[in-house]
C-alpha positions in Angstrom: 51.4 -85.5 -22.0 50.5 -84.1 -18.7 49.4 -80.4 -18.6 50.9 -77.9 -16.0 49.0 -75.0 -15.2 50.4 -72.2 -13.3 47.5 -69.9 -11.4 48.9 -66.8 -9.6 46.1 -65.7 -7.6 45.5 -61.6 -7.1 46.9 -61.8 -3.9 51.2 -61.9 -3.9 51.4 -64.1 -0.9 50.1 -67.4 -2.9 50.7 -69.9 -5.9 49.1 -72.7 -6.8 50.5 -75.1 -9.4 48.5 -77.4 -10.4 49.6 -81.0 -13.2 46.5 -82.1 -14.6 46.6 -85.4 -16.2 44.3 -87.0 -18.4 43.4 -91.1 -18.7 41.5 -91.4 -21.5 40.0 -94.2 -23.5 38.9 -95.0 -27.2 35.1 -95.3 -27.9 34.3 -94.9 -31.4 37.3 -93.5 -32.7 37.0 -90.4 -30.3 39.4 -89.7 -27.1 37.0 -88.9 -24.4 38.5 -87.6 -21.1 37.6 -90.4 -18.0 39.5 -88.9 -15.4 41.3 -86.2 -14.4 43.9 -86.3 -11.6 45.3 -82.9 -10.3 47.8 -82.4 -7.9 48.0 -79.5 -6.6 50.8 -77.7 -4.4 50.3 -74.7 -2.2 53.2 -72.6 -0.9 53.3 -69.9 1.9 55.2 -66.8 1.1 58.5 -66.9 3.3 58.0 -63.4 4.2 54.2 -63.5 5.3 52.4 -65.2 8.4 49.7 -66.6 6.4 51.0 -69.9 6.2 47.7 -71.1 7.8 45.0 -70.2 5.3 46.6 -72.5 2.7 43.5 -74.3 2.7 42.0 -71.1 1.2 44.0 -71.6 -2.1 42.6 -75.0 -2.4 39.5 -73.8 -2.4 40.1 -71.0 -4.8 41.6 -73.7 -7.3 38.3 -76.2 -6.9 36.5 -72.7 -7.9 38.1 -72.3 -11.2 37.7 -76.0 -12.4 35.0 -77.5 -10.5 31.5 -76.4 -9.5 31.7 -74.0 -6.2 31.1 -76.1 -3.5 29.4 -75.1 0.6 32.9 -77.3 2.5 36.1 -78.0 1.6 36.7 -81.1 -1.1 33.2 -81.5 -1.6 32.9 -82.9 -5.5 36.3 -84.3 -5.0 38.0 -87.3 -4.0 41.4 -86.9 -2.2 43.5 -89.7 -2.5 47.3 -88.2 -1.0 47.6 -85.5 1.1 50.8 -84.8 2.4 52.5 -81.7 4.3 56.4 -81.4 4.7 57.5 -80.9 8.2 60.0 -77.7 7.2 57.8 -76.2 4.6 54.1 -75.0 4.5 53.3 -77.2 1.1 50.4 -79.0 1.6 50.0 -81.9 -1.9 46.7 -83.5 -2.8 46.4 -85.6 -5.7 42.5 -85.3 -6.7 40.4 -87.1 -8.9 37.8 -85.6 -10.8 35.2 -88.0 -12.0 33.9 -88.1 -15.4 30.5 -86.1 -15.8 27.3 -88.3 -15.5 25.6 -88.9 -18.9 22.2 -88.3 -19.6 19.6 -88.6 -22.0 16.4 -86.6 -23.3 13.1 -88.7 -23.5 10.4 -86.5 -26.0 13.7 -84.0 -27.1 11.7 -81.8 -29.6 9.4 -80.5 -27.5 9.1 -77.3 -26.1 10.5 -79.2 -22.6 12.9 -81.0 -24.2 14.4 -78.1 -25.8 14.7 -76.1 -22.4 16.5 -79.6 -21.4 18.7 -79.2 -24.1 19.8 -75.4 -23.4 20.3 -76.2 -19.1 22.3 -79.1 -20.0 25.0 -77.6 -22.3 28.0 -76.9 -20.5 26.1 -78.4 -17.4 28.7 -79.0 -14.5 28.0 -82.8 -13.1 25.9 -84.0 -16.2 26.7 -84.4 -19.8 23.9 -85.1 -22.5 24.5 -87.5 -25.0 21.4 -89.1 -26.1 18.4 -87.3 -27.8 15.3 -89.4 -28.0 12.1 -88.8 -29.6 8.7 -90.0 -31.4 9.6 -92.4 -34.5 8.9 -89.4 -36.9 11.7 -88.0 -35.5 14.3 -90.8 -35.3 16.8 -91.0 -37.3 17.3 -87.7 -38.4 19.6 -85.0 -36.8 18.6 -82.9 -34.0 18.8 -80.1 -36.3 16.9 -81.6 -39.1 14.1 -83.2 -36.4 13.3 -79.6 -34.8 13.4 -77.9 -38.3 11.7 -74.5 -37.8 9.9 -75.7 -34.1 13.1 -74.3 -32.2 11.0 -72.0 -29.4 14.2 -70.9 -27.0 15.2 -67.2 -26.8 18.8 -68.7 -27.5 20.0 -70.5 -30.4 20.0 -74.3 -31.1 23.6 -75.5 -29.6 25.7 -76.2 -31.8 26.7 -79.7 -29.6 23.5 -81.2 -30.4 22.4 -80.3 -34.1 23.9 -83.6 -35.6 23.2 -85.6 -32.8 21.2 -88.5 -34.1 17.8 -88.6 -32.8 16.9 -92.1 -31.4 13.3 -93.4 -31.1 12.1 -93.4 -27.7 10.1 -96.8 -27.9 13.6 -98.4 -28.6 14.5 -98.3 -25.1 17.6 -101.1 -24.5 19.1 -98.4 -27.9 18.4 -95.4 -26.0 19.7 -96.8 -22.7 23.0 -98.5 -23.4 25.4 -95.1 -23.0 23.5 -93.0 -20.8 23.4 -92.8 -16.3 19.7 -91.8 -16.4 17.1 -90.0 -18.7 15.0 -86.7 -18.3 11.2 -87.3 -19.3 9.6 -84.4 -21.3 7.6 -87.3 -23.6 4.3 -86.2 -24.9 1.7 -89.3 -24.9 -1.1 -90.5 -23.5 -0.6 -90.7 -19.5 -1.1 -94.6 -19.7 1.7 -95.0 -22.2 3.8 -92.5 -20.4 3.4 -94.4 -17.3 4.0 -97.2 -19.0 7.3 -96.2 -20.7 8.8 -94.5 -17.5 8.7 -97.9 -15.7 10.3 -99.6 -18.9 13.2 -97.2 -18.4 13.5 -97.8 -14.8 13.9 -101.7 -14.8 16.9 -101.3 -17.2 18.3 -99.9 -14.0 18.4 -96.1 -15.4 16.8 -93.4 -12.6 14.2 -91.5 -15.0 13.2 -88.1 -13.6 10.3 -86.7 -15.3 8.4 -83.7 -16.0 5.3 -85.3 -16.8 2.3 -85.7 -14.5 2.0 -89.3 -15.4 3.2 -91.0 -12.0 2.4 -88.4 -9.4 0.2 -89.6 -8.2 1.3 -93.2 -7.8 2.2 -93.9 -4.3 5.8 -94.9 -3.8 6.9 -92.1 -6.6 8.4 -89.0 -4.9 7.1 -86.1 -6.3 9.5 -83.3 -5.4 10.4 -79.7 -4.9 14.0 -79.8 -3.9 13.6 -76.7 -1.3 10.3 -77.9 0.5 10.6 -82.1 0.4 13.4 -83.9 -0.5 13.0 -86.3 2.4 9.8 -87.6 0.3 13.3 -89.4 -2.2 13.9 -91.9 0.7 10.9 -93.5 -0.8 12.4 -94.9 -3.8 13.7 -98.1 -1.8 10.7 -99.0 -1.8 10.0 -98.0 -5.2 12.5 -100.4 -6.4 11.6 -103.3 -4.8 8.0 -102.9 -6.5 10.4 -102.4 -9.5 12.7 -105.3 -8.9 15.6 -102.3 -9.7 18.6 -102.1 -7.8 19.3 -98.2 -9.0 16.3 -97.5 -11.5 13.8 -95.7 -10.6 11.1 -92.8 -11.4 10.7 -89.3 -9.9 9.3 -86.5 -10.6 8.3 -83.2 -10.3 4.6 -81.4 -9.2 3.0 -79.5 -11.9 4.0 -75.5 -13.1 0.8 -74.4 -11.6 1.1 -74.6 -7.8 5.5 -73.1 -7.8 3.8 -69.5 -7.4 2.3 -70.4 -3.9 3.1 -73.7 -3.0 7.0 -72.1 -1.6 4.9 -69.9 0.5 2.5 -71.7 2.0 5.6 -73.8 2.9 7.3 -71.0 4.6 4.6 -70.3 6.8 3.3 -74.0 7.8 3.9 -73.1 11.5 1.1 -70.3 11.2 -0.9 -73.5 10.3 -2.6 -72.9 6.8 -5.8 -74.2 6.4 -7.9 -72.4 3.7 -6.6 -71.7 0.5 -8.3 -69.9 -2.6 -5.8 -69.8 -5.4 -6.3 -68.2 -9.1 -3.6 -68.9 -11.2 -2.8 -66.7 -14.5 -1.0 -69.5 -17.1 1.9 -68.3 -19.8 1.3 -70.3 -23.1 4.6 -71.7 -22.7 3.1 -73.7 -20.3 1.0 -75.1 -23.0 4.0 -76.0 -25.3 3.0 -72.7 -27.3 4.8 -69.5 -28.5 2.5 -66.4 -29.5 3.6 -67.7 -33.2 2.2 -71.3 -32.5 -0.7 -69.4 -31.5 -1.9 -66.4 -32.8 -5.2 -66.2 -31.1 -4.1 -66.1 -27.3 -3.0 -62.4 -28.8 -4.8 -59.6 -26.3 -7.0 -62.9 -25.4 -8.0 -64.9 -22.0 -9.2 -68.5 -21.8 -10.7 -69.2 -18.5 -10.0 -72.8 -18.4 -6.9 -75.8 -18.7 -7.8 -79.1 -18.8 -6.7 -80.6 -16.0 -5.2 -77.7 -14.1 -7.4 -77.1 -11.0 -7.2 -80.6 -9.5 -3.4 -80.5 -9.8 -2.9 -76.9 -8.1 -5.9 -78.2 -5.5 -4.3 -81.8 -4.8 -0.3 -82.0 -5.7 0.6 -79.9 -2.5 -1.3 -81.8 -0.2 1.2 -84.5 -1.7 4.1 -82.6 -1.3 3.5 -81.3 2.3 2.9 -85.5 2.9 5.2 -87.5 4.3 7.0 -91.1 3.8 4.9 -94.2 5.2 7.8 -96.7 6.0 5.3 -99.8 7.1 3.1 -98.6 3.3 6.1 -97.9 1.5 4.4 -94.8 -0.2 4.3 -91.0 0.3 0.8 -90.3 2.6 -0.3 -87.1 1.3 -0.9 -84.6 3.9 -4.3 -84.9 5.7 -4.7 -82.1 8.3 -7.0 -79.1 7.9 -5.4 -77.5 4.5 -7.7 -77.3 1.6 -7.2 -75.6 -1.8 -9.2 -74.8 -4.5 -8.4 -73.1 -7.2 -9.0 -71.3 -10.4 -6.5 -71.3 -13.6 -6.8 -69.2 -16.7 -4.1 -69.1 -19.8 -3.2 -65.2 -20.1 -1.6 -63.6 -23.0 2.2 -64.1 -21.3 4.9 -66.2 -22.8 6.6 -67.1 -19.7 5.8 -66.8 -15.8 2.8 -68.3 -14.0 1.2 -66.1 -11.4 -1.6 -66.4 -8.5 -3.6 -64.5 -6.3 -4.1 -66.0 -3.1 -6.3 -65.7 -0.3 -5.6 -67.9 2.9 -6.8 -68.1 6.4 -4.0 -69.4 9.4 -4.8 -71.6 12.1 -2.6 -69.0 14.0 -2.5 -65.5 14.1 0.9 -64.2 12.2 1.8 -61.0 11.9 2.9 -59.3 8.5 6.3 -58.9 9.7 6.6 -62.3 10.8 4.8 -63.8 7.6 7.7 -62.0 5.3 10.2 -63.1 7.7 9.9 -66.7 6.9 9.6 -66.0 3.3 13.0 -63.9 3.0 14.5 -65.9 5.5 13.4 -68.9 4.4 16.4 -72.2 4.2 16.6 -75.6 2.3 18.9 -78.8 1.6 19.3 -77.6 -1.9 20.5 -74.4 -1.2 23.1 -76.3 1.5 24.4 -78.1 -0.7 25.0 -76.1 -3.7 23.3 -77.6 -6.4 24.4 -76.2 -9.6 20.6 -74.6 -10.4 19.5 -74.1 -6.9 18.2 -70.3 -6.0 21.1 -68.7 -3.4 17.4 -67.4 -2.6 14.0 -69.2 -3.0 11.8 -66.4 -2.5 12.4 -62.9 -2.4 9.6 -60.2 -1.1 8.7 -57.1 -2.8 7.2 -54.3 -1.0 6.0 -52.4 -4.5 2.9 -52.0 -5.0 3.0 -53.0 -9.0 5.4 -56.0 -7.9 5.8 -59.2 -8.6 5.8 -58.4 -12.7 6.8 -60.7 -15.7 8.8 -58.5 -17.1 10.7 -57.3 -14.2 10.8 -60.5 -12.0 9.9 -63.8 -14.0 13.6 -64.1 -14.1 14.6 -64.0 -10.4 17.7 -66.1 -9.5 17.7 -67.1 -13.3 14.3 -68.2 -13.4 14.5 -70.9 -10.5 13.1 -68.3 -7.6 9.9 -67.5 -6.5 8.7 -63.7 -6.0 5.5 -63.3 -3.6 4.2 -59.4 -3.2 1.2 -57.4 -2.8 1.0 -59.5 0.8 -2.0 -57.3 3.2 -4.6 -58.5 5.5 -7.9 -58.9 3.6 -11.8 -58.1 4.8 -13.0 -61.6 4.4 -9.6 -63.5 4.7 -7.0 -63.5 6.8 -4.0 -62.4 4.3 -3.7 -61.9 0.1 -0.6 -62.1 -1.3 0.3 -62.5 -5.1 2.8 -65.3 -6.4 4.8 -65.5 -9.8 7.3 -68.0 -10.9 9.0 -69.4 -14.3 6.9 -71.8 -15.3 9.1 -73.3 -18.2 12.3 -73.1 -15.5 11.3 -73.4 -11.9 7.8 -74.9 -12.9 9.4 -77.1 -15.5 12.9 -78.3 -17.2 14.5 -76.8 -14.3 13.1 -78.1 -11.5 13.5 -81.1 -13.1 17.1 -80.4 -13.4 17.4 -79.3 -9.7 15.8 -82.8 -8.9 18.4 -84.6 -10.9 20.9 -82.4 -9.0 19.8 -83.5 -5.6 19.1 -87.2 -6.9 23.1 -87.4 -8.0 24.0 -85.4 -4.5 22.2 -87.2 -1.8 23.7 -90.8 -4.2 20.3 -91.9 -5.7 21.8 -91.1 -9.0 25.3 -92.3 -9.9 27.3 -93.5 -12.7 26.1 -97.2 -13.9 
């Protein structure tokens, strides 16, 4: 039976009616909605002149039912439009595709269960399939996690009695699902290794691991700085032999406190860079609980850390070789080197910098770019991009966990405390989510451009 729905808008001047029908199919004895098709029809009040912003109601309907979108019918498909020569009725018949379907590579972790809490009730993607270490398989989400869940939210109830796959069964884990997230937790060779088997099944795998950043034709991105640096998958996949798999990824938690910046000022030309970075234990899988004796404690080293905030941005701030068919990392002037200590914080990375300019900026125009500062991601709308990458705080106790890890629900980057400095030319200090911007979410985010610039559609 079709469903009518009747939305009277605040304003009297407007109505939009709006016949929703359903096509549906059978797939294991459950009805699962396909495709919606909504026709809706817009009316101009006979006693107004505002016959010409009907296009305005439209847009108010795609709000309530579809994500928010930057133009008119985007996330749509308009297959009838028609408007009657006597009346101001416009009709459009729409078709609203079924969500894309994902899957969770390494599920239980502490990655995997971010994953799990951005994806319910996510907007373009719907997660299906939980994969995980063969300890794990078999059992139900619920009954895999046991006591280990580590979000500030509860468990969803959507995936408690999912069935856990294992992820070494990868043709199992692959058959109902567009593409995968990779949170996996093994050896980077076996990682690497599994990531590629995904791939040439033809399913896109976006990871959060550090595995393949560093191989050349894999895009390692940060939607609001590079996403030009995706065009290099084409030539990922004909190393691959794919036709639509293929591997990206994301740069490492470490570097989202100061990486943004040093983005919004590369026309001042930076070109000395000494970073100190101040780790959360999330970003080590942990909660205070897991481990008691980061408690009022420092550890002034992470395995691993300093070449990755020293050598991923060069990477990012590279660009695409088309004659190589890999990403060239950048190879002008700007060096980094850096220090990283794990801090008694559960969430929110954050670094003192010191950096010289090739140029001479002032401070009003170096917080100009960062307030200021635009992207592709933010153009387009992606569901979990910032409205505002970076935001500037003029206190002199600012950026603070507790008051600002969260900015723009944990996807933005606050930078304060920026002065000119005796032996430098600025300081600033950097904080950002490292479990959400540095991690699940930006992975999200890259998924999100992936599916809107067409690299990741439905198989």
């Amino acid at each position: 039976m079709p469903l009518f729905v009747d939305l009277h808008k605040s304003y009297s001047w407007i109505c939009i009616k709006a016949q929703l029908k359903r096509q549906t199919f059978q797939h294991k004895g459950t009805d699962n909605a396909h495709t919606w098709v909504v026709r809706v029809s817009i009316r101009a009040d006979q006693h107004t002149d505002r016959g010409t912003c009907l296009f305005r109601g439209f847009r108010k309907i795609e709000q309530r039912m579809w994500p928010p979108t930057t133009s008119f019918g985007a996330g749509w498909s308009t297959s009838s439009v028609h408007q009657s020569k006597n009346r101001s009725i416009i009709e459009r018949e729409v078709v609203m595709s079924e969500k894309i379907k994902v899957g969770i590579l390494g599920a239980t972790g502490m990655v995997g269960q971010r994953f799990v809490t951005l994806l319910e009730n996510h907007p373009w993607f719907e997660l299906v399939t939980l994969a995980a270490s063969a300890h794990s398989a078999g059992k139900t989400y619920e009954e895999a996690i046991g006591s280990r869940w580590k979000m500030e939210t509860p468990m969803p109830e959507f995936v408690k009695h999912m069935v856990v796959k294992n992820v070494a069964d990868v043709e199992d884990v692959v058959k109902d699902v567009d593409f995968v997230f990779s949170a996996v937790n093994m050896p980077k060779d076996e990682i690497r290794a599994i990531e590629e088997e995904y791939a040439k099944t033809e399913t896109p795998v976006v990871s959060n691991n550090s595995a393949h950043r560093w191989t050349p034709d894999v895009p390692m991105v940060v939607p609001e700085i590079n996403p030009e640096h995706y065009e290099v998958i084409e030539h990922q996949k004909k190393r691959l032999g794919t036709t639509r798999g293929f591997i990206a990824v994301k740069p490492n938690c470490s570097i989202q406190a100061y990486t943004p910046a040093l983005a919004a000022w590369k026309e001042f030309e930076p070109h000395e860079v000494i970073v100190s970075t101040y780790q959360a234990i999330s970003g080590a899988g942990k909660t205070f609980k897991d481990w008691p004796e980061m408690v009022g404690n420092i550890i002034p080293f992470i395995s691993g850390e300093e070449a990755k905030s020293e050598k991923e941005p060069l990477k990012v701030f590279g660009h695409v070789d088309e004659a190589k068919g890999e990403i060239v990392p950048f190879d002008g002037p700007l060096r980094i080197t850096s220090q990283c200590i794990r801090v008694p914080v559960l969430n929110g990375h954050t670094a003192t910098v010191f950096i010289n300019f090739g140029k001479n900026p002032t401070k009003d125009e170096l917080i100009d770019r960062l307030v200021n500062y635009t992207s592709k991601a933010a153009e387009l709308g992606l569901p979990h991009a910032p409205k505002h990458f970076i935001q500037y705080l003029t206190e002199d106790d600012r950026p603070q966990v507790l008051k600002d890890v969260d900015y723009e629900g944990g996807m933005g980057v606050s930078i304060g405390r920026l002065r000119e400095d005796s032996i430098f030319d600025w300081k600033f200090v950097g904080l950002a989510h490292n479990t959400l911007r540095g991690a699940a979410g930006g992975a999200l985010e890259s998924a999100e451009m992936l599916k809107a610039l067409g690299y990741i559609t439905k198989k």
